[in-house]
C-alpha positions in Angstrom: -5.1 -5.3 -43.6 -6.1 -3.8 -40.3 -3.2 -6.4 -38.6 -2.1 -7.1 -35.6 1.2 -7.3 -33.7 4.5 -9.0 -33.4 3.2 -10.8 -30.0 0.2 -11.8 -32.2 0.6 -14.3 -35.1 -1.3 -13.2 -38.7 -5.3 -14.1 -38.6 -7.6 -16.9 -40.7 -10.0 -20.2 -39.7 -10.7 -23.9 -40.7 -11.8 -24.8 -44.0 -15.1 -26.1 -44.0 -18.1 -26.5 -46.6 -19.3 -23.5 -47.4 -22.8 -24.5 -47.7 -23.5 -27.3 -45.1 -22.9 -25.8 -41.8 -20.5 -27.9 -39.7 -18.9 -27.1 -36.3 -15.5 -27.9 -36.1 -13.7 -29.5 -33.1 -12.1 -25.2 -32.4 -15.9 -24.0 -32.8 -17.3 -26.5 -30.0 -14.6 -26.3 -27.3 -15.2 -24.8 -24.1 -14.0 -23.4 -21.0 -15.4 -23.7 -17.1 -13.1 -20.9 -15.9 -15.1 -17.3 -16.3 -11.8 -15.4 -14.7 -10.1 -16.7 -18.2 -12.0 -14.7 -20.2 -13.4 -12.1 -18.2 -11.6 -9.7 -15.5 -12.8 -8.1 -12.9 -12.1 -4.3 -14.0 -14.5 -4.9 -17.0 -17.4 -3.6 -15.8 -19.1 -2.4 -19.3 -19.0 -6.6 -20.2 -21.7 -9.3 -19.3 -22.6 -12.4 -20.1 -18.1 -12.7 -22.0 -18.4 -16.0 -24.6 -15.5 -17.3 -26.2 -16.4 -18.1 -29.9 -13.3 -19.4 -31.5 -10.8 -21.5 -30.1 -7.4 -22.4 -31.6 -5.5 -20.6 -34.3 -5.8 -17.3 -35.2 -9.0 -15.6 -35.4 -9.3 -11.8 -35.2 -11.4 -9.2 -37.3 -15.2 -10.2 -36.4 -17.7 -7.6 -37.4 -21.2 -7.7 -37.5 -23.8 -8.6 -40.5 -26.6 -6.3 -40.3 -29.0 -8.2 -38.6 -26.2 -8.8 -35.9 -26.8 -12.9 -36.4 -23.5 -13.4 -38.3 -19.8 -12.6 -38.3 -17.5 -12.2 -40.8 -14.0 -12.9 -39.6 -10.8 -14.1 -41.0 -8.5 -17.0 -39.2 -5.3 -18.5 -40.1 -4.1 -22.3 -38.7 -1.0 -23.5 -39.9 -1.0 -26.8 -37.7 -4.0 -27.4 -40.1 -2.5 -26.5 -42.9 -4.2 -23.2 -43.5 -1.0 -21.2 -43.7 -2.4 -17.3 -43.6 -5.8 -15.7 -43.6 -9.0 -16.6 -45.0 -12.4 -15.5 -44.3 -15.3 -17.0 -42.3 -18.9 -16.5 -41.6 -19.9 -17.9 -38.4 -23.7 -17.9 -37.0 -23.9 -16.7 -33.6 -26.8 -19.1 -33.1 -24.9 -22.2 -33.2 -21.6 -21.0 -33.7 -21.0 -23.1 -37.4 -18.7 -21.6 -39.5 -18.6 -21.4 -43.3 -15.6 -20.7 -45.6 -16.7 -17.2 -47.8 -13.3 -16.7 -49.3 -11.8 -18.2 -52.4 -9.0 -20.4 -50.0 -6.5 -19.3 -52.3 -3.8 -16.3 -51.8 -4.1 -14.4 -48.3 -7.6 -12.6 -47.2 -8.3 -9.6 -45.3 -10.4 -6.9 -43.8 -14.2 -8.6 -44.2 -17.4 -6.9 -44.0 -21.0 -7.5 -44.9 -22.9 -5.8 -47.4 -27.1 -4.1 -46.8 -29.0 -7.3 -47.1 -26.5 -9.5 -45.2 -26.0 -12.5 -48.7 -22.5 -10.9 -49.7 -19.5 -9.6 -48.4 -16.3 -7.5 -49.2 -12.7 -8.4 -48.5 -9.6 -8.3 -50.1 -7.6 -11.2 -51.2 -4.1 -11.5 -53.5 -5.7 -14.6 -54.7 -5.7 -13.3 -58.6 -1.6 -12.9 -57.9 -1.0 -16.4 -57.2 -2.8 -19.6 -55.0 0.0 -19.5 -52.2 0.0 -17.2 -49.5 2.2 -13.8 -50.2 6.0 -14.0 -48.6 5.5 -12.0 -45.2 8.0 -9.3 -44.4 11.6 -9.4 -42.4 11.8 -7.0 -39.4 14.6 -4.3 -40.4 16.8 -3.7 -37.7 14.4 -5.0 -34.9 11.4 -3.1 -36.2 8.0 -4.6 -36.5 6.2 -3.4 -40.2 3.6 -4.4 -41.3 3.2 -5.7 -45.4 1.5 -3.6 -47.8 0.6 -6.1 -50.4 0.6 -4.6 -54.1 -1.7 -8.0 -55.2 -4.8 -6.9 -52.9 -7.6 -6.5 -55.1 -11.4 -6.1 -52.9 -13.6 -8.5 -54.2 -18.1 -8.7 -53.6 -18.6 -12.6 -52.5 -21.5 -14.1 -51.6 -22.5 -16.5 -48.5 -21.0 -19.6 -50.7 -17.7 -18.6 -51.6 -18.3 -17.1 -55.2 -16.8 -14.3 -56.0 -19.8 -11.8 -57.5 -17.5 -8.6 -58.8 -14.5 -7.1 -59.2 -14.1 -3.6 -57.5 -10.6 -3.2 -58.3 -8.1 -3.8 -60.9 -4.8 -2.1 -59.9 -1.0 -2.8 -59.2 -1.8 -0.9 -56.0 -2.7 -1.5 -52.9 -6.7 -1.9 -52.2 -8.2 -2.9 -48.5 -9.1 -2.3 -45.1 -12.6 -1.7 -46.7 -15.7 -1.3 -44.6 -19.5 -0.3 -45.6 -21.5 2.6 -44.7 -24.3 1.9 -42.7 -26.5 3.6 -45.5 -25.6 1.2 -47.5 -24.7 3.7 -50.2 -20.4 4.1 -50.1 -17.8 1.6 -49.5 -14.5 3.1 -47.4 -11.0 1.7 -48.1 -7.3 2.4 -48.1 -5.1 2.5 -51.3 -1.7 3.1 -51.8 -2.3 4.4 -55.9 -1.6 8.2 -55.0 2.0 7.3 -53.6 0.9 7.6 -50.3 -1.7 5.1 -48.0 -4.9 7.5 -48.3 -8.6 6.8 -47.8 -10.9 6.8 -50.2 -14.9 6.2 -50.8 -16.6 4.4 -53.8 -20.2 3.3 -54.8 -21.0 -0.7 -54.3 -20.3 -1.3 -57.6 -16.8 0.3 -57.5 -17.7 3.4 -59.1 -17.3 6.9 -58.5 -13.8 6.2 -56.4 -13.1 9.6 -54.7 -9.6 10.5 -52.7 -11.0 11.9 -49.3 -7.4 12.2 -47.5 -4.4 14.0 -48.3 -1.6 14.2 -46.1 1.5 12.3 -45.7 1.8 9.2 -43.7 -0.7 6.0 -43.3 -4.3 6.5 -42.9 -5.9 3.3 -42.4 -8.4 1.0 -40.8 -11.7 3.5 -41.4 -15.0 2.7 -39.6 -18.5 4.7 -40.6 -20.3 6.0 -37.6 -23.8 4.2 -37.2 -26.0 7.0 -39.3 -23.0 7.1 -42.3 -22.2 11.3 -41.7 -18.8 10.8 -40.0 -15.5 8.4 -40.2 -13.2 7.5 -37.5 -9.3 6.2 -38.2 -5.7 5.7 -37.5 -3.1 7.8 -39.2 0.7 7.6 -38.7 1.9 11.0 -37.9 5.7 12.3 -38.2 7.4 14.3 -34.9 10.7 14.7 -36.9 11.7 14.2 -40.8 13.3 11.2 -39.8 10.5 10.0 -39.5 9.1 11.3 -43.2 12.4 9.9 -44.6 11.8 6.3 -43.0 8.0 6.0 -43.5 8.7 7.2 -47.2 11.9 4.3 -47.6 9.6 1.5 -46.0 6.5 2.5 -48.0 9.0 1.7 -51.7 9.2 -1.3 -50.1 5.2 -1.9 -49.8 6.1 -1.8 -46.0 5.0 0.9 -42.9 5.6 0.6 -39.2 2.1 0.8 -37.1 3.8 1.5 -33.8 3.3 5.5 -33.7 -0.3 6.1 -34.4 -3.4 8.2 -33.4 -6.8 8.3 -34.3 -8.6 11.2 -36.5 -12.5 12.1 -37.0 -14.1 13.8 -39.7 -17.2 14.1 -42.0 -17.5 10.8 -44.2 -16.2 12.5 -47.4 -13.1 13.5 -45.8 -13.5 17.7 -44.3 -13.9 18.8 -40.7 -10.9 16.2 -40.4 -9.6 16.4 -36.6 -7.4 14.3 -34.4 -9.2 12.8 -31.9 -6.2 11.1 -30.0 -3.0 12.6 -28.5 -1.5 9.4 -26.8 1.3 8.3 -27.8 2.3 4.5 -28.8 0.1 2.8 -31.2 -3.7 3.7 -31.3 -5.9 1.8 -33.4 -8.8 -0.4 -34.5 -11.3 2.4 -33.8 -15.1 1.6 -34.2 -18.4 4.2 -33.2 -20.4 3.5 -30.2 -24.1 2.3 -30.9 -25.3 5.9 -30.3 -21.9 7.6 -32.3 -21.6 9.7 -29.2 -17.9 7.3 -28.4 -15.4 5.6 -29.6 -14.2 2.1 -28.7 -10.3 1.7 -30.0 -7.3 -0.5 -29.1 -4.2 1.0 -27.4 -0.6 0.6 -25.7 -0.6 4.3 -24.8 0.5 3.5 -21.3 3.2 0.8 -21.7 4.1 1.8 -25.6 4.3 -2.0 -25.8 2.6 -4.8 -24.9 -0.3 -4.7 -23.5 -2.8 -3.7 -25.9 -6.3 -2.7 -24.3 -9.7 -1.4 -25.2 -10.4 2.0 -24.5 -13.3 4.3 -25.0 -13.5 7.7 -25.5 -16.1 10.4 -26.7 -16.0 12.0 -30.1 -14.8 15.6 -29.1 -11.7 13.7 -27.5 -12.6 13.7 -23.5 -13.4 11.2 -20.6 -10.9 8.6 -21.9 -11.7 5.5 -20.1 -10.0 1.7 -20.0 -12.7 -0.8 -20.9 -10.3 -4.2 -20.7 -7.8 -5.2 -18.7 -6.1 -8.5 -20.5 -2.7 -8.9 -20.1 -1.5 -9.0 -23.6 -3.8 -8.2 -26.4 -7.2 -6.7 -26.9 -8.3 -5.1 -30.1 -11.1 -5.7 -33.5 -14.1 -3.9 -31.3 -17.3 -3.3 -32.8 -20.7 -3.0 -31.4 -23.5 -4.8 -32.7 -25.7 -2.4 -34.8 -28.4 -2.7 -32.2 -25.7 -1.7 -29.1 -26.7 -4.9 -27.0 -23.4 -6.8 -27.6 -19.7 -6.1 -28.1 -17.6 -8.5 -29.8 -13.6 -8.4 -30.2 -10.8 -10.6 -30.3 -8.1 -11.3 -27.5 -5.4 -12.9 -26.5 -6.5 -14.3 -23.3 -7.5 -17.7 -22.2 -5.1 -18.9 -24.8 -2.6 -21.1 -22.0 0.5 -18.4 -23.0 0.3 -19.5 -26.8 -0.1 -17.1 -29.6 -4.0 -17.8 -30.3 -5.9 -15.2 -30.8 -9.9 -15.6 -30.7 -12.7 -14.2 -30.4 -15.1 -13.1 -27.5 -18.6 -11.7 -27.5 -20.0 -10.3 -24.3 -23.3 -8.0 -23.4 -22.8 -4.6 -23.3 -23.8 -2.4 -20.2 -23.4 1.3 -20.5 
């Protein structure tokens, strides 16, 4: 549950056959006007493609080979009411239904060897999509669904194994690079901690300890380091509320920076001193940088893309949409950069997803 925010409707796509690649009539649409989806300021991007259009697609990362994505996309005008994951080939742009259709989906990511994925579904809890929360007092918070168990699926929509079997909270995993650890977030010591595991679910290891939300973890590119979002607290106030919405399975994502350590949790720093809500953060090809989505300057709308080095200096603005840009990630070879925006959507909600060349 990486999420996104109250301007942006929850993410999913269409169901299709998971074996016979189709294109549906969202995948083939097209647009003549290159100043939609690409502005001038973005100097880094070449070559900007718009992969998805219609509905809500956000949370596109990479396979291996970098000839896949794994996203999830929600339609309700289609009758796919909240998120369920995708693969789509970048070759021809087919998509292929990897997730179970049942309950709500989130947080994809391919395994070494590019056949199976991970993701995390409530789909064990019950067939319908969990109820999504009410804003208390004005407040946007985001749900912290008890049901999500992380689930091993392969290319056809089978789920292979079980990773975990809790009342708790389980997602927001990602895969190490080495192919040897799996990185999620859990909620089972009380608080939302990371925490690392083997493939096969074993040898689950606590790697954070300290009070408020740490979330939304990427590997850098050679496995030896981890970048994330964590809530932080100015005032115990703020303790008291993040503690009352947490009972509740609930947290607030509008206050948070970014932290860097080694991948098994020491050397833990905080890379980001902003302000608003930082997150979404993802290494840089060469893990020299790191690409992230922010409201720092407005603490509202719009989010951007922003890039920064790994000892915290020469911040610089890599987008410049008007509403919504977050989901970064390079591909493993650090020729493209895919992410998913708001623009080019004529003022609706839809949120897709763009790929573009990169150019240091």
């Amino acid at each position: 549950m990486r999420n996104i925010f109250p301007f942006v409707i929850p993410i999913v796509a269409l169901l299709t056959s998971c074996n016979n690649s189709t294109k549906t009539n969202e995948a083939v649409a097209s647009t003549t006007d290159s100043s939609a989806i690409h502005f001038a300021n973005e100097k880094h991007l070449k070559n900007v493609k718009q992969l998805s259009f219609g509905g809500e697609n956000a949370e596109a990362y990479f396979s291996f080979d970098d000839s896949k994505l794994t996203f999830q996309h929600t339609n309700k005008l289609q009758g796919l009411m909240c998120d369920q994951i995708f693969c789509l080939n970048l070759s021809d742009t087919t998509r292929h239904l990897t997730s179970t259709g049942k309950g709500r989906t989130t947080c994809s990511f391919f395994l070494p060897g590019d056949t199976q994925i991970l993701y995390a579904s409530t789909h064990l809890h019950a067939d319908s999509c969990p109820a999504e929360p009410s804003h208390v007092h004005g407040k946007y918070l985001w749900a912290i669904y008890p049901e999500y168990e992380i689930f091993i699926a392969d290319l056809k929509g089978n789920i292979v194994k079980q990773l975990t079997n809790n009342k708790f909270y389980d997602a927001e995993a990602v895969v190490s690079p080495k192919g040897d650890k799996i990185l999620f977030t859990s909620d089972r010591s009380g608080d939302l901690e990371l925490y690392t595991m083997n493939l096969d679910g074993s040898n689950v290891k606590q790697i954070t300890n300290e009070l408020g939300y740490d979330g939304g973890a990427n590997f850098s590119p050679d496995g030896s380091q981890i970048i994330w979002r964590a809530s932080h607290f100015d005032a115990d106030s703020e303790r008291v509320e993040y503690k009352e919405n947490l009972k509740k399975h609930l947290v607030s994502p509008m206050k948070m920076e970014l932290f860097i350590a080694n991948s098994d949790g020491t050397n833990r720093k905080q890379l980001t001193t902003l302000g608003g809500a930082n997150w979404a953060p993802n290494f840089s090809h060469d893990g020299k940088k790191v690409i992230f989505s922010s409201n720092h300057k407005t603490k509202a709308i719009p989010f951007n893309l922003y890039y920064i080095n790994t000892d915290g200096t020469n911040l610089e603005q890599l987008t410049y949409d008007k509403v919504f840009d977050a989901f970064a990630m390079f591909s493993n070879n650090g020729k493209k950069l895919v992410w998913c925006s708001n623009r080019n959507n004529g003022g609706t909600r839809e949120t897709n997803i763009f790929i573009a060349d990169w150019e240091e």
